[in-house]
C-alpha positions in Angstrom: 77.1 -3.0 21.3 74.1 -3.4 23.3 73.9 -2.8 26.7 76.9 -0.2 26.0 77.0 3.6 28.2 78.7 5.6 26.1 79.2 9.6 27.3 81.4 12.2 25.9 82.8 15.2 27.3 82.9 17.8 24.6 82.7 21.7 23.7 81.0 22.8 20.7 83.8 24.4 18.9 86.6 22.1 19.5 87.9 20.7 16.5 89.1 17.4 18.5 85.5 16.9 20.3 84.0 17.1 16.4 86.0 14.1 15.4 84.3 12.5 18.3 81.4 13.6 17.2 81.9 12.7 13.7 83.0 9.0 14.3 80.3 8.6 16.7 77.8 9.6 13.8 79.4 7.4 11.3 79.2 4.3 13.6 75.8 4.8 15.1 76.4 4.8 18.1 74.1 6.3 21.1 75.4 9.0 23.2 75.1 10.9 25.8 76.7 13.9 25.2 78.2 16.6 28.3 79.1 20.0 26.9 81.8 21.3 29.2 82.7 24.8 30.2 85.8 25.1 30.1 86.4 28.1 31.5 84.7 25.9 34.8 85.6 22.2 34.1 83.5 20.2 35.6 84.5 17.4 38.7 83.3 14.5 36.1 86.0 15.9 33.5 88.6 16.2 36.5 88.2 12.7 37.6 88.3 11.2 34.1 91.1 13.1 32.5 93.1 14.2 35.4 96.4 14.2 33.5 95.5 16.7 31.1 92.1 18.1 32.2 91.0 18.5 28.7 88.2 17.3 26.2 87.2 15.5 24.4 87.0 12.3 26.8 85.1 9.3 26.4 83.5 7.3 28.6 83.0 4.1 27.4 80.7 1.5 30.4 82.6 4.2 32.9 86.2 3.6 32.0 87.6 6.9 30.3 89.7 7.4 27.0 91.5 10.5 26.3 92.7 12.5 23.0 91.0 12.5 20.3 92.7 10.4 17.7 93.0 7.4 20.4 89.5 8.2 21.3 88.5 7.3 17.3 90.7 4.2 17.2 88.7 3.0 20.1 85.6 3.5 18.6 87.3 1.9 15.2 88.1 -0.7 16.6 85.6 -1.3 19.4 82.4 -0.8 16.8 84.6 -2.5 13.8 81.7 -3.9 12.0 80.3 -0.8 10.6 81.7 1.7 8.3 85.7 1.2 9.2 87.5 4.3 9.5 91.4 2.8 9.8 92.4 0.6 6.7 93.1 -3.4 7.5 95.8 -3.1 5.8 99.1 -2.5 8.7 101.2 0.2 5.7 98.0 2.0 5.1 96.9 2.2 8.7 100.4 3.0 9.4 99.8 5.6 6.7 97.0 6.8 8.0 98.6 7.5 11.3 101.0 9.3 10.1 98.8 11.9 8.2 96.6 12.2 11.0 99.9 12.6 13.4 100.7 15.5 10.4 97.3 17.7 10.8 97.7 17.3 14.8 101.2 18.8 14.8 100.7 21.1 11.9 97.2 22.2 11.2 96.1 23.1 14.4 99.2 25.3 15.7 99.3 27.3 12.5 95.9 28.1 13.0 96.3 29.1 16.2 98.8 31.6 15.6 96.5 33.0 12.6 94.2 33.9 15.1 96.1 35.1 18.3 99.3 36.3 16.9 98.9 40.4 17.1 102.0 41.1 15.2 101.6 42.1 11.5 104.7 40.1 10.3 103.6 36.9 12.5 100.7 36.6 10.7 101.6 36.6 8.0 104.4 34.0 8.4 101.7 31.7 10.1 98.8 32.4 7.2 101.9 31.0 4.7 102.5 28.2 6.7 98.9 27.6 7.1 98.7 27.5 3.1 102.1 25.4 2.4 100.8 22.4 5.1 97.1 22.7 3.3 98.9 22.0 -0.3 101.0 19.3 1.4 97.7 17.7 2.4 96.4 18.4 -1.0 99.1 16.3 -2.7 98.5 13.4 -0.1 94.7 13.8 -1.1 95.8 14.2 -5.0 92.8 12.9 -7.1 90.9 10.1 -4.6 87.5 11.6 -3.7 88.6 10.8 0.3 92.1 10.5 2.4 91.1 6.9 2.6 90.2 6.8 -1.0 86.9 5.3 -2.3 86.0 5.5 1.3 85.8 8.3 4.3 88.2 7.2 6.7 90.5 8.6 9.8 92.5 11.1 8.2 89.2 12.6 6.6 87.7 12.6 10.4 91.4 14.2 11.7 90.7 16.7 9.0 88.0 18.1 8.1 86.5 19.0 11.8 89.2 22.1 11.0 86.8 22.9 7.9 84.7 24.4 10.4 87.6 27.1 11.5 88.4 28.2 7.9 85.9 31.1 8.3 87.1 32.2 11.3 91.6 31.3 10.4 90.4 33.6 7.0 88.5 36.4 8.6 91.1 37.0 11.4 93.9 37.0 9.2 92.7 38.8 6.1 92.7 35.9 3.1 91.3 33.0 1.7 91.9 29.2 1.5 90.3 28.3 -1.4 91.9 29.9 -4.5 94.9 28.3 -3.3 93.8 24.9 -2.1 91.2 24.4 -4.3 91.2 20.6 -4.6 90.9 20.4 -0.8 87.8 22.7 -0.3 86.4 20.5 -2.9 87.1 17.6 -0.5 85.6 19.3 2.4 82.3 20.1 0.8 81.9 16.6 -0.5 82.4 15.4 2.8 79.8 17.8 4.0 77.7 15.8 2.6 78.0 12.8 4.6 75.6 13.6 7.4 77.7 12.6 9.9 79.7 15.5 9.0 77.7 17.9 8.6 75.6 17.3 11.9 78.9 16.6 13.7 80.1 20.0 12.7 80.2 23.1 14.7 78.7 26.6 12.9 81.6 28.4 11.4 80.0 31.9 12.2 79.3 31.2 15.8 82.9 29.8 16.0 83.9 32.9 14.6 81.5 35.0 17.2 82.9 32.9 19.8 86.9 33.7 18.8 86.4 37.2 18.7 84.8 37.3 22.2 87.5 35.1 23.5 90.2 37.8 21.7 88.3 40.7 23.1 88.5 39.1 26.9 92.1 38.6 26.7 92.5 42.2 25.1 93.9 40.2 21.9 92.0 42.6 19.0 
């Protein structure tokens, strides 16, 4: 909308700031964008998420909205007459929800432990994990080009900002995502092509660089 101030508080490698990122992209919309250092968060990030003091945050005309999945609902719903990322449809939206609910729960905590876990035999219960939710998501996904089908919508967006992390999730634990969820690597690279996506998305290498030195400071090699 014209007129509109819209500023989000972000950190490259964040898979939640990328959905930001991503929906922001898809609607159009001008930003200004605040990389935050987390390791020094700054007053503005304080003030506008003091509950949880984390990104992403978006400030929409100076009021602030937290979380990421609320944060691209907002914009959903706020920006509705471009490119609609929720189906109109209450089930499906429902639906949709749910999934993205899934990959929040799920996705991100098995990759966590991938990477930070230092025992042998924890990894390797977190890299099967990791696997079985990816084929779950894979029968969800089943032959529709998107989550959403014809169209990219908000499960794709809750998703495939983790696409980034595979390279670093494989290369700390020692395997590979791919020959066993085929169908949903696929998916990512096709919406890789959407260049929303693919400017939206951090670079899986320096992710990768950045892990390690994060593992190395916290004498977690």
């Amino acid at each position: 909308m014209a007129g509109d101030k819209v500023v989000l508080l972000d950190s490259y490698i964040s898979m939640f700031g990328m959905r930001v990122r991503v929906a922001l992209a898809e609607k159009g919309i001008e930003h200004e964008h605040k990389e935050e250092n987390l390791a020094n968060k700054s007053q503005l990030l304080l003030e506008m998420n003091p509950i949880h003091k984390k990104i992403p945050v978006l400030i929409h005309n100076g009021r602030p909205i937290c979380e990421s999945l609320i944060i691209v609902q907002y914009i959903d719903e706020v920006w509705h007459d471009k490119n609609p990322l929720l189906p109109s449809d209450p089930y499906q939206r429902a639906q949709a929800r749910f999934w993205a609910d899934f990959i929040d729960k799920k996705v991100y905590i098995a990759g966590r432990q991938i990477i930070w876990t230092t025992k042998v035999e924890d990894q390797e219960a977190a890299k099967k994990e990791f696997i079985e939710i990816l084929k779950i998501l894979e029968g969800e996904l089943g032959n529709k080009p998107y989550f959403g089908g014809e169209n990219f919508g908000f499960v794709d967006v809750a998703l495939i900002t983790f696409y980034s992390w595979f390279y670093a999730y494989e290369t700390c634990g020692n395997f590979k995502i791919e020959p066993e969820c085929p169908k949903l690597v696929e998916w990512a690279k096709r919406c890789m092509q959407r260049e929303s996506v693919s400017k939206s998305l951090a670079d899986p290498h320096k992710i990768y660089d950045i892990v390690m030195s994060m593992k190395k400071k916290f004498g977690n090699e």
